[in-house]
N, C-alpha and C positions, 0 to 999 in steps of 0.2 A: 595391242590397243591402238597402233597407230588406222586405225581402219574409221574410228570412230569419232564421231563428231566432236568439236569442241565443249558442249555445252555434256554430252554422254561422260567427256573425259573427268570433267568436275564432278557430276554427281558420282563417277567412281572414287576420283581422289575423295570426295568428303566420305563416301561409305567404304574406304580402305580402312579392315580394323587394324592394319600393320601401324597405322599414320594415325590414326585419332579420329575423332569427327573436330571439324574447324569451329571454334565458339562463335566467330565473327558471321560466319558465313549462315549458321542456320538461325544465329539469332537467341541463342541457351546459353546459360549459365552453367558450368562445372561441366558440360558435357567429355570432356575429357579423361573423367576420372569413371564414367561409365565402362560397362566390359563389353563384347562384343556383341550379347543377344539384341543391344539395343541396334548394333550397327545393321545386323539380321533384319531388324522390326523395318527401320527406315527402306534398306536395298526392297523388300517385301512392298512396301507402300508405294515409291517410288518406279519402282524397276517392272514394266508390265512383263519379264520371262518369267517370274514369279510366281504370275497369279494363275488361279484355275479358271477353267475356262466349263462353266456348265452347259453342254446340250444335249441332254437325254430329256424326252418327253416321259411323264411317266400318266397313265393311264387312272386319277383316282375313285373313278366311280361309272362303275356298271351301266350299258345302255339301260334307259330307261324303262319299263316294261306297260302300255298302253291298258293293257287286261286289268294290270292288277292296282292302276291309278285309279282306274273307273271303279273297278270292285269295293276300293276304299275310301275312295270319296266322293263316288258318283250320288244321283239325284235318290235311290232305292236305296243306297244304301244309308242317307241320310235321313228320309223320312221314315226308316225304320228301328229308329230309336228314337228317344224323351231328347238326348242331347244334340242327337242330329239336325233334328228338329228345330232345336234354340239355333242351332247355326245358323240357319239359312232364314230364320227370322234375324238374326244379328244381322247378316248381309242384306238381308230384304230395308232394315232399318237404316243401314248406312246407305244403301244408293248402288249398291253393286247389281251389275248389267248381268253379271254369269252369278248363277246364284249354286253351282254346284260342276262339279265337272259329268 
């Protein structure tokens, strides 16, 4: 440990579970009579060797497929239903520029 900064040295003495956690220092009541998982939680919070480190990209949705946006919500396919129909009158009524894909 002589390798490591002064300020590294402290947060080891106080997360040493051989020594206790210092009351003074963290500012807690009874800390002392805690067991070690607590001293585990702090070095974890504290200590960035600890923590995980995420970088896997993960892929959640499919390219999107042009064919079958159109097929489902294009201008034919909405004027050929009763409730298609009400769509494109709801959007005609609100003020929308694209009134179907």
């Amino acid at each position: 440990m002589s390798a490591l900064s002064p300020l590294t040295k402290s947060i080891f003495s106080l997360l040493n579970p051989a020594c206790g956690l210092r009351v003074s220092a963290l500012g807690l009541r009874n800390v002392s009579s805690m067991s070690a998982p607590v001293s585990g939680l702090f070095r974890a919070v504290f200590l960035p060797i600890h923590q995980s480190v995420r970088t896997t990209v993960r892929n959640h949705f499919p390219k999107a497929s042009e064919h079958i946006r159109i097929t489902r919500h294009g201008w034919k396919k909405r004027m050929s239903t009763i409730d298609g129909q009400k769509v494109i009158m709801r959007r005609i009524l609100r003020g929308r520029f694209v009134l179907s894909h």
